[in-house]
Structures are given as structure tokens and as C-alpha cells.
N, C-alpha and C positions, 0 to 999 in steps of 0.2 A: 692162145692169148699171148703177146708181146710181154716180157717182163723188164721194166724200166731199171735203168743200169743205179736208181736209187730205192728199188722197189725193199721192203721188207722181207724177212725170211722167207713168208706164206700169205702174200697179197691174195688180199680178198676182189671178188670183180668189183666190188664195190669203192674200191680207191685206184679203180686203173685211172680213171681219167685226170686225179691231183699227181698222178705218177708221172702220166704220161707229159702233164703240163709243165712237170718239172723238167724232165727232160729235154725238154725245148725251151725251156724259160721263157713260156707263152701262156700269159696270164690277162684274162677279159678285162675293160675297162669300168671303173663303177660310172652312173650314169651322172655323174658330176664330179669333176677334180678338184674339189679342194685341199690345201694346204695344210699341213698339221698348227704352222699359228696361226690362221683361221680359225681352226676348232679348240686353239688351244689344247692341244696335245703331244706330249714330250714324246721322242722318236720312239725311247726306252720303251713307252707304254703301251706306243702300237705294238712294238716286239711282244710284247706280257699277255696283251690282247690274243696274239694271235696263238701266241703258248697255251694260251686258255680251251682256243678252240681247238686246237690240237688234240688235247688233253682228252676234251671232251669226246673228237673223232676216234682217239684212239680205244676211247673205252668202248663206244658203241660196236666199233669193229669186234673186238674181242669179245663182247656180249654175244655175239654171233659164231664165233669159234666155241667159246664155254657151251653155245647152248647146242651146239651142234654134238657135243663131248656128253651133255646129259648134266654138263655143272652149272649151268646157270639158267634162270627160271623163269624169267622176265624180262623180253628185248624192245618195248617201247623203247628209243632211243630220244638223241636232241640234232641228231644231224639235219641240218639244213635253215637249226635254229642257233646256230653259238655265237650268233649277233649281237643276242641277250649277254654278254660277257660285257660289252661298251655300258649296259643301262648299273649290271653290277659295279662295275667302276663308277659312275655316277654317286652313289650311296653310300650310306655310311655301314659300317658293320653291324651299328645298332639300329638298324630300322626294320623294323621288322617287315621278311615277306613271306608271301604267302604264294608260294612256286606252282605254274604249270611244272608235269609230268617232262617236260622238253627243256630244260632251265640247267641242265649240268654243268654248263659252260659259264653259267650265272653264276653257280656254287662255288666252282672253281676258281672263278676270279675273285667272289667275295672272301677264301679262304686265303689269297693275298694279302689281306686288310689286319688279320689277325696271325701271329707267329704260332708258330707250333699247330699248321694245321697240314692233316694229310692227305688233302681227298680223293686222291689216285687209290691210293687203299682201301679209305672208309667205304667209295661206291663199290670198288669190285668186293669188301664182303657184302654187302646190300646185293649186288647182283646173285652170289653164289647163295642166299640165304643163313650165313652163317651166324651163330649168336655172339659172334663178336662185331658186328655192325654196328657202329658207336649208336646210330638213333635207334632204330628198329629191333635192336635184336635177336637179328632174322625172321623178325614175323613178315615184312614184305620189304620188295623193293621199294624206298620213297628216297627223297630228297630233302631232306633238313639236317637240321645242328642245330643244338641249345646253343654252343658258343655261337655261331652266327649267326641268332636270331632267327632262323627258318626253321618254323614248325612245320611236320611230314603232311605233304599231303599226301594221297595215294592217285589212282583212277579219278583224277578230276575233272568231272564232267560240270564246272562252274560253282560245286557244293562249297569251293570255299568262299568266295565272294560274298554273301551276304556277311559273317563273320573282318574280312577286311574291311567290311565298312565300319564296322559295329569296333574294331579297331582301332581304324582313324577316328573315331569318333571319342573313346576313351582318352585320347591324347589332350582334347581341348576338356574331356571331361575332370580330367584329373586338375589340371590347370584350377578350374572354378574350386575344388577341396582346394587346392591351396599344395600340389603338391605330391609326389608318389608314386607307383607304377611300377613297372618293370622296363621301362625305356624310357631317354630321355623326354624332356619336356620339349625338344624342337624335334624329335622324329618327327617321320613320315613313314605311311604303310603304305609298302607295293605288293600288288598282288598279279599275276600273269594267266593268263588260259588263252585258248585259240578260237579261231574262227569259227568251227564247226560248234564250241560251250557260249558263246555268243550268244546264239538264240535259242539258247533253253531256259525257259522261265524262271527258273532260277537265278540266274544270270541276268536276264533283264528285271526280277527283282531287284536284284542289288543294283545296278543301275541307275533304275528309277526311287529306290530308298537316296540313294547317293546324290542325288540332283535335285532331290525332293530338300533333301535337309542343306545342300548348300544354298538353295534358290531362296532360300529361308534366311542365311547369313548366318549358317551353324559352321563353327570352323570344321574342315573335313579335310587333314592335309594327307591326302591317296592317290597314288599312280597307277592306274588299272593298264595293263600290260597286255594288247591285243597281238598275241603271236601270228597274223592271219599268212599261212602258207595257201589257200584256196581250195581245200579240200578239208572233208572230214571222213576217213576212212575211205570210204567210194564216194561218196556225196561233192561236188563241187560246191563250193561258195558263189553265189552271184558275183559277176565282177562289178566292184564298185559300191558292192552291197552294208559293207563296213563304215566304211566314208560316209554314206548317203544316212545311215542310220546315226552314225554319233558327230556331225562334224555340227549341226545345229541342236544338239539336245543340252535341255537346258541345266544350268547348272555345271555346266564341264567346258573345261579349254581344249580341244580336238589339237591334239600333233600325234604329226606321223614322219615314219623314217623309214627308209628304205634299210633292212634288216642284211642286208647282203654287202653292206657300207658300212664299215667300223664308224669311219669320221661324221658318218651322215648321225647314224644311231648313235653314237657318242657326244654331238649337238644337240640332238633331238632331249638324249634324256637329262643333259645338263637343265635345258630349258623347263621342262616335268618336272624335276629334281626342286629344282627356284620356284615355282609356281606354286609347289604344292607346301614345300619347307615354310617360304617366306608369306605369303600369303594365306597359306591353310585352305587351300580349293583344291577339287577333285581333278583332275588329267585324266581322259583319256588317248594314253599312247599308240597308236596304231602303228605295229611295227609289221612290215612287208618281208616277208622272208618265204624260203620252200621247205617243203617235206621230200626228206631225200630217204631211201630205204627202204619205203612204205611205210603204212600206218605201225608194224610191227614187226617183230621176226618171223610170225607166223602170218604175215601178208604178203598174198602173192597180188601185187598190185598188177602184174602185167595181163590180171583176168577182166581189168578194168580201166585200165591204161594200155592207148595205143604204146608202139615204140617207140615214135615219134616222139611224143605227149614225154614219156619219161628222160627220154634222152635231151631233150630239151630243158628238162627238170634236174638234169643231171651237171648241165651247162653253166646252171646256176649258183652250183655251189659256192656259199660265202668263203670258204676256203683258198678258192680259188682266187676270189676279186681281193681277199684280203692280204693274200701273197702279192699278186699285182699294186695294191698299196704299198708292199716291203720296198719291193724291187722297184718302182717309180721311184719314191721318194727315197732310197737309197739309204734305206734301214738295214736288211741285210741281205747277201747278196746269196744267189742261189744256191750255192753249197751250205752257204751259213743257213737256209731253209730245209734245204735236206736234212743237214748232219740234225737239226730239231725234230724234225719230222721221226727219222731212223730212234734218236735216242729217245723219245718221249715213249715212241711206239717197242720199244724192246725193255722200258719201265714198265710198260702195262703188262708186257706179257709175264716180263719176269713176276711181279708181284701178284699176277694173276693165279701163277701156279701156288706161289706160295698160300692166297687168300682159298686156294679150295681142298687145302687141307687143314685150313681153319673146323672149329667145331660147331655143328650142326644143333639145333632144338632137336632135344629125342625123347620128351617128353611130356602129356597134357599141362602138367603143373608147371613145367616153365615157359610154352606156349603161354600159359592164364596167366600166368605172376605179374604182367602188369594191368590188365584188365582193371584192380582197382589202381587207385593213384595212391602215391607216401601220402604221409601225413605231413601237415604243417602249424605252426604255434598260431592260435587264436588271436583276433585282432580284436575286440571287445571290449569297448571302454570301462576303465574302473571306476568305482564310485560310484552314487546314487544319480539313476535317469528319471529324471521328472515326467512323468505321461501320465494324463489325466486318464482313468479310467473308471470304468461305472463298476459299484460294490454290490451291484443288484443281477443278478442271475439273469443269462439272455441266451439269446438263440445264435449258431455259429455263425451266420453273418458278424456279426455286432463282436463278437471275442476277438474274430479272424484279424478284423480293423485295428481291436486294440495290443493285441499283439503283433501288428504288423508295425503300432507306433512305435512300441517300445522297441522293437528290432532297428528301426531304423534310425531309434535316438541314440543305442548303445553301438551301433556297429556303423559307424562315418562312412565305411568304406562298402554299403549296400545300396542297390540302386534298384529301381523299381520302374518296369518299361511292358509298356500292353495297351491295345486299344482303349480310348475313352475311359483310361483308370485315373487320370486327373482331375481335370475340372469337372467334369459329371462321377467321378466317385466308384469308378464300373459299372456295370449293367445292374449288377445286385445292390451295390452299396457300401461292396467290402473294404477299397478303398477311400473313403467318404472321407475329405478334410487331410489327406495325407498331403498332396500337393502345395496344397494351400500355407502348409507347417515345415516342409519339408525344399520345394521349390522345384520350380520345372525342370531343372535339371538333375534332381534326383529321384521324382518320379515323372515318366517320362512316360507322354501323350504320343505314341506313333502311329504310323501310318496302316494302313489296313492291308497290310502281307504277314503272314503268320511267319512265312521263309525269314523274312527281314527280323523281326523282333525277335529267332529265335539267333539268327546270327550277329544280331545286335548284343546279344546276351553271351554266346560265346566270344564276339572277340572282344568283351569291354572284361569277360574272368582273364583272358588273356594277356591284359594289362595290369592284373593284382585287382581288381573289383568283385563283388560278388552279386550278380546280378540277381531280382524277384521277378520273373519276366509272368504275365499274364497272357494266357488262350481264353478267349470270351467262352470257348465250348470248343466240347472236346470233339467233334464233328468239322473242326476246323481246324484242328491238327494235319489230317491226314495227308493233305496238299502239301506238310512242312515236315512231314515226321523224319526226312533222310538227312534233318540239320542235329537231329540228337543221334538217329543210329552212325549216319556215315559221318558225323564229324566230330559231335561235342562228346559222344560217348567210344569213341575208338581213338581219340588222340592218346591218352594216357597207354593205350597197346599197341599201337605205331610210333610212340615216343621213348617206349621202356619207361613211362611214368618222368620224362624228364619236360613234359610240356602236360598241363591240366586246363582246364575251362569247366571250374566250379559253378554250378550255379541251382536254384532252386526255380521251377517251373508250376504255375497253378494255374490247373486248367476245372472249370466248370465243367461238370457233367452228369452223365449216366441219366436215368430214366425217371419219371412219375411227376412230369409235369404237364397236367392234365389239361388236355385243351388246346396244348401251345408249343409250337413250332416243327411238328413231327419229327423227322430222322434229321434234320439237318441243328437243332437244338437239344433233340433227348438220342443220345448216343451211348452202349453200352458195351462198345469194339474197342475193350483195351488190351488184346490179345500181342497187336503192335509195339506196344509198350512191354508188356512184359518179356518179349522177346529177345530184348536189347541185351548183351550182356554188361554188367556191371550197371546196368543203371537202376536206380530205385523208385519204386512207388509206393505211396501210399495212399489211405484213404481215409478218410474220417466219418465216423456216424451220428459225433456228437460236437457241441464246442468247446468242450474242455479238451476232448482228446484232440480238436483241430488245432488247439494252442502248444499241445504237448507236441502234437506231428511236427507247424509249422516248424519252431524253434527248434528242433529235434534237425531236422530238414536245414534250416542254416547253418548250426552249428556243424552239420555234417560237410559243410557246404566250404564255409571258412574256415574248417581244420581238417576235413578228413577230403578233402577236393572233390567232391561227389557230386555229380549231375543226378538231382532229387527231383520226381515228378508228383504234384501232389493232386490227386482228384481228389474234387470238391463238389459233393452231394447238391447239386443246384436246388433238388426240392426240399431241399434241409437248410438252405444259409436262414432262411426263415419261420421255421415252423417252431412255434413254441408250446404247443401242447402235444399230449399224447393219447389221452384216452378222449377227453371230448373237452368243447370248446372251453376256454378260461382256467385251466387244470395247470399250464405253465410246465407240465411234466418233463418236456423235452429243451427246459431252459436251464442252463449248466452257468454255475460260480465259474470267476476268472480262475485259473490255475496259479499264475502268477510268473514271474520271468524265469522263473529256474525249473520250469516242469517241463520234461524233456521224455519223448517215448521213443525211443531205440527202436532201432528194425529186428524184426522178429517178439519185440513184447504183447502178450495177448492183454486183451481185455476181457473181463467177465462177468455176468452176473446170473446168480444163483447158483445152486450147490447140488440138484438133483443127479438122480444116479440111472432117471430110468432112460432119458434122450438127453443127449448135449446137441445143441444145435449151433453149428459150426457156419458163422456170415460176414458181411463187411457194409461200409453204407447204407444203404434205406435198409438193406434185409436187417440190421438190426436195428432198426426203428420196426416194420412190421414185426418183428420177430417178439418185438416187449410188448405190441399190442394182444401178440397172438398167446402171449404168455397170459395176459391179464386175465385173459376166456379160459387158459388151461388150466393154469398153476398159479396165481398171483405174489406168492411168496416164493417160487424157485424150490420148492421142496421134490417137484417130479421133474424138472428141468435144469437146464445148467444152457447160457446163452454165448457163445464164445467169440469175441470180435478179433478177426482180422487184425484188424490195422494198416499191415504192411500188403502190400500184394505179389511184391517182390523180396527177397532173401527173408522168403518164409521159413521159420522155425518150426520144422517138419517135428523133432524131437519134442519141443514146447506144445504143438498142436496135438500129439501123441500121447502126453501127459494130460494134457487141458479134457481130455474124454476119458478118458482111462476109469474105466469103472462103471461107462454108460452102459447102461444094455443095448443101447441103438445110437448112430449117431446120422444127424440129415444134415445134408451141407446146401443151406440156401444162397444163389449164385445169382444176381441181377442181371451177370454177362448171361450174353448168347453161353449155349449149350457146347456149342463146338470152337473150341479156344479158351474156354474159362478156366478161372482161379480153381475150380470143383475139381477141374479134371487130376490136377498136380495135388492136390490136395487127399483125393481117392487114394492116388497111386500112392502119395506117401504113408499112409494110415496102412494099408495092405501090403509096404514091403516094410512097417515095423510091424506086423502080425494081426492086423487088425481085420477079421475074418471078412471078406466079402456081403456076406447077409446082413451083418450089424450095418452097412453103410447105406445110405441114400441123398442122392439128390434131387432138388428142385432149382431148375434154370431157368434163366430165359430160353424164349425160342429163338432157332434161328433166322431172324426176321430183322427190318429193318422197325423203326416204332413210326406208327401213322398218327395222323392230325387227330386234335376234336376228342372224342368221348370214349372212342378206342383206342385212345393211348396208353395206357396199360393191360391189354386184354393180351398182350406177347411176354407181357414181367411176371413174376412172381405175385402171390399179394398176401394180405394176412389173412384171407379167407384159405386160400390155398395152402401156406403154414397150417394155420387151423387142421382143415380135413387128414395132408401126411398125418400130422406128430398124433393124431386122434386113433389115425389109423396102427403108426405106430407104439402109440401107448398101448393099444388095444382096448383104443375108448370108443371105437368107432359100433 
């Protein structure tokens, strides 16, 4: 291989061709000339522009050395996209985006906008994974800064998109309070991914949420940023197939730029920029650019790319056509291109070496340390909140409601968004008359995507809000569950805790609803859930303790930043008796606004010593009937509630039997995945002999329609026979 009389110490093959073009000062033409006052562009800024992309090439390169060396971990690059540097310049520093994985050249020109930024450093520790990585650190390669408003994404396969809308949407929402937020009152949120996250349904959720709600005349000022290079990994993109899909969808103003043309994409996003600012309408920018390097460092694309095919892709480099803008318009002249070139790229390397004797995570506890989020001062109105409430003992529906008023009269800043929770009041009834008291703009009727409402929910915490988002049922999560684990519940550990999306989630569920809707309404798969780390569940069995959760759940929510899931006993928002009809047994007094149950607090009732029976939801509704037949007063029993289902109090659950002669742990989940299993294990590694323990689960089964709907659950006939057995009453 030829080495260019301007090449670097240890040219990669992959920069022979910007070498080679140097050396001849033969640089392709972009497919239209226009002038820099045409576009409005001072000469200076093309030079900055193109330092940008420089910046950016040079990191990628070295990503490639480091990873060759065993120092760096991660070579997803932005080569062939550092076009995205003109849409940077377009924006302001406070607007928040919400970066493709390909955007470095973005970062780096938006780190212009603000003094004292370093990002030639900051990415090479993100590359080496070092925990001195200002956003991450070192738990992964991403792309963001609290100073410049870009929260990390990771592997973005479109996950962040529904959240940018739910973004934009916070902007005009805050406006209606009167005021607030975390960015100004005229941002605009841009968000970026590529051709190949296009069409993953998450991505055309957010689309269609996005075009849904401006075709309405909801203000939505959002630039959605189609990086389309024409491939996804090995997969080509249809040609034409981008255009053809958003240039008539409704709700959106379609521009596009030729990504390999500073001045073109520098027009292009000014005009996006105006549109969305001034106006408050969504853009879709379809910016045309290539993938140069392959999909990664570990892509050998030549197993699926002719020679041809890549060297043609190689021809394209923006780099290239961007030099040829210097050298036309008589910015700077080829030496002055070089000597940039040499010095940027012997910055990288130098600080390179320095960033990989930087220090390393070398331990679980500082891996976990951000996993939860800081804390921050409560926002909670003082003084006396007016909420009519009934003084007469009800069933958790009817409490859930009036605790849900008073939350939202004391805390301004909580917003409430889920299917048909407004004007029909939900499906149960629990929000009945909120809307009506509150307004449609703070409880909010959306659209029927579960993906949408839950990224509606994280990007309106993203702007200082605290969102109450509703799942009709919990069977209708599943389609949405990767907006809590891959976004709302990992930002705080891809952030170091310097970006949160607080919010509280109620979802209806779990089983014993007889007759009505099989598996896709009686659902008892919350193994999903508990998986998560740092996220919380809970569950209620009664409605005093759903007021104690709810509130408990906000508050956790607007001062401790916690992304709270609360399952809600759907065959319980109603049921007001317990032993037979008219008896009111299962109807609970309001708690009142200050009753609050912490995670890890048990609930209990009765004091016996011979079984503790250890449950959560219906199981302790069957479990008091099943008591009524055993023990009526709790003198051979003791019934131990849950609550929590996550950061369970293994030590408190330890205690709470202590002294049983036997303990049964009745589990509504499936067998395999359940609360029982962690719950065993913790009893038997505080000493708690094997034979004392047993359970009763569900099966592993999905739940069927009609009369056999409960013949896979638990029941109190079932309680009955174990504890009979185990009393040795049998």
C-alpha cells in the first residue's frame, strides 16, 4: 500500500482513500454548488464543520487500533455519517436530543456551543470503558452530556423514539401549567436513528403517536433525524423506500438532505429547526448519507458486500466532498487541510494513550452505584387540599380514585396518561371524574400503543414531570416492556444517576376473573418485571393498603426518582365482601394523605405460631377466607402480606415467621418465575430448615376463557386442604 506524503504515523487502510485525495487535491463534486451566502454560512463555520468531522473520523480510526490493542470495547463508529455535525449547528445547546449510536460528529459540534467542553477525551474514556467517562462511568459506550442536554442512549434499535415524542410533547405541556421544566419554553427535541430502526414497530409507533397527536393541533415541536445510509447490518434498505413511506404521512413536514453536503444538510436542518421551533410541528428529516467501515469493528462486511459495492461506498465519503467544499470555495487550502487532518489525528492518539491508563470499574458495587437514582426535594403543595372524599368504607377501586384526586391536587406537577382513563374513567372506574376536575391535559386520553404511553411517560419525567401512566392489563405490557427495562429503568446507570425518568406505572392484573377474557386479560407473568433492576413493584390486596402503595409510589417517584410499577388486583378493584354476600368484609376506611407503605413493609394479620402463611394480592384475600374455615381469630395462623414484590425485605420476611412451625408461601404467579421461588431461597439461606417451607403456585399455564378460569390459580379450597394438612388437621 502507497503511503501518502500526508499520511499519519500508522494509516489505517481505511483512510487511504482521504490520503490519497489529499495528495492530489482531488476532491468529488457535491451534487449541487451552492454558495455559502446562499445557505447562509460563514466560511469560519464550514472550517468548524468540517473539524467536527474530522474529530469524529479520528476517533473512529483509533477505536480500531485501541480495539486491536485489547483497550477498547466498542467500535460501532459514525463514519460516513458526520453530516449530522451541520444539523448540530442548527440547534441550540438546550434542546434536548436524543442521539443515534452514529451522532459523534453531532456531539462534537454541539460541544462548540458550550465552553469548557472536552469531547475528544470524554468519548475516548467511553471507548476504553473507563469510570472516569463523564456520562457512563464506564458502564458502556454511549453518547450523551447532562451539559448538553443529550441523555445516553445505548444499542438503539428505535427504543428511544417513543420517549422523544413524549418529550416534545412536555414542552407545550408545561406551557399550559404556566411554566417549568428542565429546558426552555421554545425548545425543540430532536431525536436520530437509521434506516434499518425505521421499521421496527417501535419506531413506527412513535411515528404514528407523533402525527396522531399533531393531525389533532397538539403542539409537537420534534425533529426526527433519519440517518438512512441504505443498509442495516447486511440487510439493504429498499431504494426509495424512506421517501415513499414518510414524504405523505400525515401530520409531518417530509425534508431531506443529502448527508454527504454540509451546505445541503446545513439548509435542510435550518428549515427543520424553523418549523418545528416556530410552529411546534413534527419534521421528518431524511438525511442521505453512507456507512463506511461496516456495521462495526467486528463486521466483516466484504462477506456480504461485493468489492465493487464497498469501494463505491468508500467513494462517498462526506469527508471527502466536504474537503472539496474547503478547496472550491477557497476556505482552506490543502496544506491548511492536512496540517488539520495530522494535528486532530495525533490529538486523538495522544490522549488516547493517556484515556487507557485511566481507571477501570473493578467492582459489583460500583458497576450497581447508579442503578438507583439521587434523591431530590419534593415538590408538594403546602397547605390544606380540598378533595371531596367518601367517609364510608369502600372497595380499592373507589379509594385508588380518591387518592388518585388528592395526589394530583397536591402535586401540580403530576400528569396522568393511559387508554380511555378520561372521559370513560378506565375500564374499572378508577379514574372516574379525574379528567373532568383535572383537564385533558393532565389526564391524558392516548392512543392505543402501550410502547407510546410508556415513552410518553418517560420523556414528559424527562422534562421535570411526574407522570401516572395506565396499562389497561397486564397482558398488554408485554409488546412495551423493553420502554421500562432498555430505557426508563437503565437511564439512571448509563447516566451515573445524572439523567432520571421518574415515574409511577399502574397496570391491572393477575388472575380470578371468572368468565372473562382468558390469557390476554387474566395475566399472572410478572417474572418480566421483577427482573428489572432497580425498578419497583408492587401490589395490593386491599384498598387501604392501595392508598398507602399508591402514595408511597409517588412520593418515591418525585423525591427518590424511581420508576414504580404498581399491579392492581383487577378481581379486587371491586369486591366488597369477604365471607358471603352483604358482609362489606373486604371494604377498607380511607387511609388518608399521609399514609405511606415503603418497600419492603409487611402487612399482617394474626399472631399464630403453628403456620404463617406467606402471600401478595388475591392470595391474601383467599387466604382470610381460608383462615375463616381454619382459625377465625389467627390464634393457629399468622397471614403475612407482601406488598412489595420487588426489594423484598428477606430479613423483615424472616422475622414475620419466626416461630411458625411451618410456613406455605401462596404464589398466584406461574410456578416457574415467581415471587415463591426468591422468597424459598431467602428463608433457607437465613436458616430456615427446608421441611418447614412450602408452596402453593400457579401452574405453568396460560389462564383460559369461561368456567375454567381459575382451575391453573391457587384457590381457598386449595389453602384449605395444604394448611389442614399442614396443621395436621387433615
Amino acid at each position: 500500500m502507497a503511503t501518502s506524503s500526508f499520511a499519519s504515523l500508522d494509516p489505517l487502510p481505511q483512510e487511504q482513500r482521504f490520503l490519497d485525495a489529499l495528495d492530489q487535491d482531488r476532491w468529488p463534486a457535491t451534487e449541487r454548488d451552492r454558495s455559502l451566502d446562499e445557505v447562509a454560512l460563514p466560511a469560519e463555520a464550514l472550517a468548524e464543520l468540517f473539524e467536527s468531522q474530522l474529530m469524529s473520523r479520528h476517533l473512529d480510526l483509533q477505536a480500531r487500533r485501541l480495539q486491536a490493542r485489547g483497550e477498547a470495547f466498542y467500535t460501532i463508529g459514525s463514519a460516513g455519517h458526520e453530516g449530522n455535525a451541520a444539523i448540530a449547528r442548527a440547534l441550540r445547546p438546550s434542546d434536548p436530543a436524543f442521539l443515534h449510536y452514529r451522532d459523534a460528529a453531532f456531539l462534537i459540534e454541539r460541544s462548540r456551543q458550550v465552553a469548557g467542553q472536552t469531547p475528544l477525551w470524554d468519548l475516548l474514556l467511553s471507548f476504553v470503558a473507563s469510570r472516569d467517562d463523564p456520562i457512563s462511568g464506564g458502564r458502556h459506550k454511549v453518547l450523551g452530556s447532562r451539559t448538553l442536554n443529550m441523555p445516553p442512549q445505548t444499542s438503539t434499535i428505535a427504543s428511544h423514539l417513543p420517549k422523544a415524542v413524549g418529550a416534545a410533547h412536555s414542552l407545550g405541556l408545561w406551557r399550559r401549567l404556566g411554566g417549568g421544566g428542565e429546558w426552555p419554553a421554545d425548545s425543540l427535541v430532536l431525536c436520530s436513528f437509521g434506516d434499518a430502526s425505521f421499521n421496527h414497530s417501535t419506531a413506527q409507533g412513535a411515528l404514528n403517536a407523533a402525527g396522531w397527536a399533531a393531525f389533532q393541533g397538539a403542539p409537537l415541536p420534534l425533529v426526527m433525524v433519519c440517518e438512512d445510509n441504505g443498509i442495516g447490518i447486511s440487510t439493504p434498505t429498499p431504494a426509495g423506500w424512506i421517501e415513499a413511506s414518510m414524504r405523505a404521512r400525515p401530520g409531518f413536514h417530509y425534508l431531506a438532505c443529502d448527508g454527504l453536503d454540509l451546505l445541503d444538510t446545513w439548509r435542510a436542518a435550518r428549515e427543520a429547526v424553523h418549523i418545528a421551533r416556530h410552529r411546534k410541528q413534527p419534521v421528518f428529516l431524511h438525511m442521505r448519507c453512507v456507512r463506511l467501515f461496516g456495521h462495526a469493528g467486528s463486521d466483516a462486511q466484504q462477506a456480504y458486500l461485493s468489492a465493487s459495492r464497498i469501494a463505491a461506498e468508500e467513494a462517498r465519503d462526506p469527508l471527502l466532498f466536504s474537503a472539496g467544499l474547503l478547496r472550491r470555495h477557497g476556505v482552506l487550502s490543502r496544506d491548511e487541510i492536512a496540517a488539520r487532518y495530522r494535528r486532530i489525528g495525533e490529538e486523538v492518539t495522544r490522549l488516547a494513550e493517556e484515556a487507557i491508563c485511566r481507571p477501570k470499574l473493578v467492582s459489583a458495587a460500583e458497576v450497581m452505584a447508579s442503578i438507583v437514582p439521587p434523591s431530590r426535594p419534593g415538590r408538594r403543595l403546602t397547605g390544606r387540599v380540598e378533595v371531596e372524599t367518601a367517609s364510608v368504607p369502600g372497595p380499592l377501586a373507589k379509594l385508588l380514585n380518591q387518592a388518585l384526586q388528592r395526589l394530583m391536587a397536591s402535586h401540580p406537577h403530576l400528569v396522568m396518561a393511559g387508554e380511555d382513563i378520561g372521559r370513560k374513567g378506565g375500564v374499572y372506574g378508577v379514574t372516574q371524574k379525574l379528567q373532568a376536575r383535572f383537564g385533558p391535559h393532565r389526564v391524558i386520553d392516548t392512543l392505543l400503543d402501550e410502547q407510546s404511553i410508556l415513552g410518553l411517560g418517560i420523556g414528559l419525567a424527562h422534562n421535570g414531570l411526574v407522570p401516572i401512566l395506565e396499562v389497561q392489563f397486564l397482558a398488554y405490557l408485554h409488546n412495551a416492556e423493553d420502554q421500562l427495562r432498555g430505557e426508563a429503568a437503565t437511564l439512571s446507570f448509563f447516566s451515573g444517576g445524572q439523567f432520571t425518568n421518574p415515574m409511577v406505572v399502574r397496570i391491572a392484573g393477575l388472575g380470578y376473573q371468572k368468565g372473562f377474557g382468558g390469557h390476554f386479560h387474566n395475566d399472572n407473568a410478572i417474572a418480566v418485571l421483577r427482573d428489572i433492576p432497580g425498578l419497583l413493584v408492587a401490589c395490593p390486596s386491599n384498598a387501604a393498603d392501595a392508598v398507602g402503595l399508591l402514595q408511597e409510589a409517588v412520593r418515591l417517584a418525585d423525591e427518590a426518582q424511581r420508576v414504580v410499577v404498581i399491579i392492581e388486583p383487577i378481581a379486587l378493584y371491586h369486591t366488597r365482601d369477604l365471607l358471603e354476600q352483604g358482609d362489606d368484609g373486604w371494604c377498607f376506611s380511607d387511609p388518608g394523605p399521609e399514609h405511606r407503605l415503603p418497600p419492603g413493609e409487611l402487612g399482617q394479620w394474626g399472631k399464630g405460631v403453628d403456620l404463617a402463611i406467606v402471600t401478595y394480592g388475591n392470595g391474601v384475600y383467599l387466604a382470610r377466607q381460608a383462615a375463616a374455615e381454619l382459625d377465625p381469630v389467627g390464634q393457629r395462623l399468622r397471614i403475612i402480606d407482601l406488598r412489595w414484590l420487588t426489594g423484598i425485605d428477606h430479613d423483615a420476611v424472616h422475622r414475620a415467621v419466626a416461630g411458625s412451625a411451618r410456613v406455605l408461601i401462596v404464589d398466584e404467579c406461574r410456578r416457574s418465575g415467581s415471587p415463591s421461588e426468591e422468597l424459598i431461597t431467602g428463608l433457607v439461606e437465613r436458616g430456615v430448615a427446608g421441611e418447614r417451607l412450602h408452596r402453593l403456585t400457579a401452574e405453568d399455564s396460560f389462564i383460559p376463557l369461561g368456567p375454567a378460569a381459575t382451575l391453573t390459580l391457587p384457590s381457598r379450597v386449595q389453602i384449605v386442604e395444604r394448611a389442614r394438612a399442614l396443621l395436621g388437621d387433615a
